[in-house]
C-alpha positions in Angstrom: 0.0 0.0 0.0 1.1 3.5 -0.9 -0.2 6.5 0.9 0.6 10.2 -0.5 0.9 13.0 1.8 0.0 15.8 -0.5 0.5 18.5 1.8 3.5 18.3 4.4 5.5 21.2 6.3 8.6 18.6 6.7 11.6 21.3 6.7 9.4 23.0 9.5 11.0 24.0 13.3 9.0 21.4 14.4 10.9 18.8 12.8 14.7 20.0 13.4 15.1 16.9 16.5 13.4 14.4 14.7 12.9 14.5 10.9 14.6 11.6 9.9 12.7 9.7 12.4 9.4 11.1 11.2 10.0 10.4 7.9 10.7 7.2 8.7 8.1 6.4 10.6 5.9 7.1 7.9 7.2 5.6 5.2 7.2 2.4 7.0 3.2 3.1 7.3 3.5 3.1 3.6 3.4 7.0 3.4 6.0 6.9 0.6 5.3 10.1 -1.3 5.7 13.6 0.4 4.9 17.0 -1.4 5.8 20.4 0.4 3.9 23.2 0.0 6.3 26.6 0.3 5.8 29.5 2.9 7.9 32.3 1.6 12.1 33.1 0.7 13.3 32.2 4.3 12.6 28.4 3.9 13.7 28.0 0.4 16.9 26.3 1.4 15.3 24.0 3.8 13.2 23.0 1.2 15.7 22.0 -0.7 18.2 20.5 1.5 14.8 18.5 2.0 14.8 17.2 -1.2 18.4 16.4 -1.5 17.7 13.9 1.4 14.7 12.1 -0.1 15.2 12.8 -3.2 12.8 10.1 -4.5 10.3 10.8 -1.7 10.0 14.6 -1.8 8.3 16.7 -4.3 8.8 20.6 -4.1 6.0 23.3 -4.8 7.0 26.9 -5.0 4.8 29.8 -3.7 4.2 32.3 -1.6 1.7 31.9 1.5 -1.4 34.4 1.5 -0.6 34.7 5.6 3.1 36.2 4.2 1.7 38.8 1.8 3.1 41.6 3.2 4.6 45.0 2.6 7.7 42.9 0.8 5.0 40.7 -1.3 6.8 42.0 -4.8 9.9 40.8 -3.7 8.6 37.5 -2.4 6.7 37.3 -6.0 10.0 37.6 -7.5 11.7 35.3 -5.9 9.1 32.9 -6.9 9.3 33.9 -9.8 13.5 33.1 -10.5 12.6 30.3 -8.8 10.8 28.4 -11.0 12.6 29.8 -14.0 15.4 27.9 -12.5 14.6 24.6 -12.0 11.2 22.0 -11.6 8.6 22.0 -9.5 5.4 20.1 -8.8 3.0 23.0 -8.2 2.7 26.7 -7.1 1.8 26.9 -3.6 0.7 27.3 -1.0 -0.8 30.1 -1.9 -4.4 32.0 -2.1 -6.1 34.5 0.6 -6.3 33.6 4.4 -9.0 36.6 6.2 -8.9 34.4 9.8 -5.8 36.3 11.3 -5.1 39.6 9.7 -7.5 41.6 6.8 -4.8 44.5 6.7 -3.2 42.8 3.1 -6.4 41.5 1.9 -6.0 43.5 -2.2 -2.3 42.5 -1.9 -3.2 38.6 -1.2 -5.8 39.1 -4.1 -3.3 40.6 -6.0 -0.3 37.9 -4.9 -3.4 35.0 -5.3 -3.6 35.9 -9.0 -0.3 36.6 -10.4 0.9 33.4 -8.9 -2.2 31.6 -10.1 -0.9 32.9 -13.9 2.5 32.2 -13.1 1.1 28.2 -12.4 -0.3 28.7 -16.0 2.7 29.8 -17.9 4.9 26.7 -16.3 1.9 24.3 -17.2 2.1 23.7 -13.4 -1.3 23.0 -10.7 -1.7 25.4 -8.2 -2.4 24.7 -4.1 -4.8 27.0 -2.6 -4.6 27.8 1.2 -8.3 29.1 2.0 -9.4 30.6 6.0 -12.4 32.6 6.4 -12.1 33.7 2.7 -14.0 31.4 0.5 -15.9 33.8 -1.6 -12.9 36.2 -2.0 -11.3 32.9 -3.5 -14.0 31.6 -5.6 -13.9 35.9 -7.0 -10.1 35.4 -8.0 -11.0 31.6 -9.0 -13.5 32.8 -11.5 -11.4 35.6 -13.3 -8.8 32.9 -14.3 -10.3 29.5 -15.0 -10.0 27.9 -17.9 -8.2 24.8 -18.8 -5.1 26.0 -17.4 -6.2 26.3 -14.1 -6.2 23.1 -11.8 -4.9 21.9 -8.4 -5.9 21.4 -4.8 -8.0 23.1 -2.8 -5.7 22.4 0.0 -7.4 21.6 3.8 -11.2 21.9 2.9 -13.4 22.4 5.0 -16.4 24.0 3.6 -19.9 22.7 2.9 -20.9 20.5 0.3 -21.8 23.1 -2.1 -18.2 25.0 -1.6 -16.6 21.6 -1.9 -19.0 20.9 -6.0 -17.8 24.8 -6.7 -14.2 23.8 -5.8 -14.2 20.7 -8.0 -16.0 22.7 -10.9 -12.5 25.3 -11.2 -11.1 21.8 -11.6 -9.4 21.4 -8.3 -9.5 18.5 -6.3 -10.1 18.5 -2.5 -7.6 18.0 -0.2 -8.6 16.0 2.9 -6.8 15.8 6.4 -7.5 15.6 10.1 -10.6 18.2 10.1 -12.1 15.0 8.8 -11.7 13.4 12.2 -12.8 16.1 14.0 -16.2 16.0 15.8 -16.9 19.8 14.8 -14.9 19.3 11.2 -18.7 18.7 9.9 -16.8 17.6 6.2 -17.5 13.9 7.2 -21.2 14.4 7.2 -21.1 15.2 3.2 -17.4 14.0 2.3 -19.1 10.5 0.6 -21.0 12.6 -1.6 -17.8 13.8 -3.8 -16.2 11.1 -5.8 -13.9 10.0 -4.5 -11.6 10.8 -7.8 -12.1 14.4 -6.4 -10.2 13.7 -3.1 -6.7 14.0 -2.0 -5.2 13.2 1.2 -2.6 15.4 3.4 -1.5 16.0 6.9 -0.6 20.0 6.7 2.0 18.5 9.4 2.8 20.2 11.9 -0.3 21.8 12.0 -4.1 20.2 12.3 -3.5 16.7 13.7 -6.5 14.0 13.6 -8.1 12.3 16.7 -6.8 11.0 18.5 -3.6 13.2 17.8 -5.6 16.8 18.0 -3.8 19.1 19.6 0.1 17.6 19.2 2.3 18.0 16.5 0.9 16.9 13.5 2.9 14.4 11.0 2.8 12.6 7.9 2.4 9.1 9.5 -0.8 10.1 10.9 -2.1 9.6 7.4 -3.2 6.7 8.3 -6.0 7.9 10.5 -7.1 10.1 7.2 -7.6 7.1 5.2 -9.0 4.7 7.5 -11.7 7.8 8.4 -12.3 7.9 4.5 -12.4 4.6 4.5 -15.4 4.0 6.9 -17.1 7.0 5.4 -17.0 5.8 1.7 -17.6 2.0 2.7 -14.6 1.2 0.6 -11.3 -0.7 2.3 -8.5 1.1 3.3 -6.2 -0.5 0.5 -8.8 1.1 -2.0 -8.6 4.2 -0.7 -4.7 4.8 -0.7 -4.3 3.4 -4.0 -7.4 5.7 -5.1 -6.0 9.1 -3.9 -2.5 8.3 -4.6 -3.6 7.8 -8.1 -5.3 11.5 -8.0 -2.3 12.8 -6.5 0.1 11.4 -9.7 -2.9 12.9 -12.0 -2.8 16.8 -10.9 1.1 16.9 -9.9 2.2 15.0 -13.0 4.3 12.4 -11.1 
């Protein structure tokens, strides 16, 4: 069994005692396949150092995150920019508009949101969208530019049913993680109502860990209780599911 963790912070703080030990961990789950989402400049050469270590394991995205759009946003564009002039990557992300914690950037996340979103489209490359408290501001941006260039993930969903159908429909598959567990995550009372050739799996590790993790650090091994939670909800088993999503994962990353 293969398992994809489509969405991992693994050159994060939270990892610098134990990485190799975490990644270990979960690749002995069968967690073989780890894609990492970019914040902004300052872990660039994590992420790669990252990859130079796993090299078969680790796939690199390239972005910058909507909750780092600030006064220096250009320059963080740029540097995405040069970045993927340079050399491959597996998406542009994460990136997109994030209202929860601070509405003081909101036309420059718009702004960063779009020009990275065409920047996914001139490399022929999927795009990850980070979306908190912000749904209709991204659907808005979402609109302007779809077409058959656009595609991705809608990266930790957690809307209704209706947000996830309009997700899928700007052909972007959902990605799933622990808010599926969660008592109050309310995705699981809808979730087996999107095919399943919609779905991705991730951890967002550190962040967001599933019960009966909630509240530690999150990590990629934990997977497991994202599958075998989308496994009981789609009445499918757990074999089915990893080799289903893993399968989505090598459509929309191209690998």
């Amino acid at each position: 069994m293969i398992l994809t963790d489509t969405h991992t912070h693994l050159y994060s703080e939270a990892f610098d005692e134990d990485r190799e030990a975490v990644i270990e961990k979960a690749m002995a789950l069968g967690v073989k396949r780890f894609f990492i989402p970019a914040i902004d400049s300052t872990y660039t050469q994590a992420m790669l150092e990252l990859e130079k270590s796993y090299p078969q394991s680790v796939f690199l995205m390239m972005g910058l995150h909507p909750t780092h759009v600030k006064e220096s946003y250009k320059e963080e564009l740029r540097h995405v920019e040069e970045m993927l002039a340079q050399r491959k990557f597996y998406a542009v992300g994460e990136i997109g508009i994030d209202l929860y914690w601070d509405k003081t950037f909101i036309k420059e996340q718009q702004e960063a949101f779009r020009t990275q979103i065409q920047l996914a489209k001139k490399y022929k490359l999927p795009i990850v969208i980070h979306c908190r408290d912000a749904f209709d501001e991204v659907f808005e941006v979402l609109e302007s530019e779809k077409g058959d260039g656009l595609y991705g993930v809608f990266h930790c969903f957690t809307g209704n049913l209706e947000q996830a159908q309009k997700a899928i429909s700007y052909n972007m598959m959902l990605g799933i993680g622990g808010v599926v567990t969660f008592k109050n995550g309310k995705i699981d009372t809808f979730l087996a109502e999107i095919p399943l050739k919609n779905i991705v799996l991730e951890t967002d590790s550190p962040y967001l860990a599933p019960v009966p993790y909630r509240g530690k650090r999150n990590e990629s091994a934990y997977l497991m209780q994202v599958v075998e939670k989308l496994a009981d909800l789609y009445g499918l088993p757990v074999e089915t599911v990893a080799e289903l999503t893993t399968e989505n994962s090598k459509r929309v990353f191209g690998v």
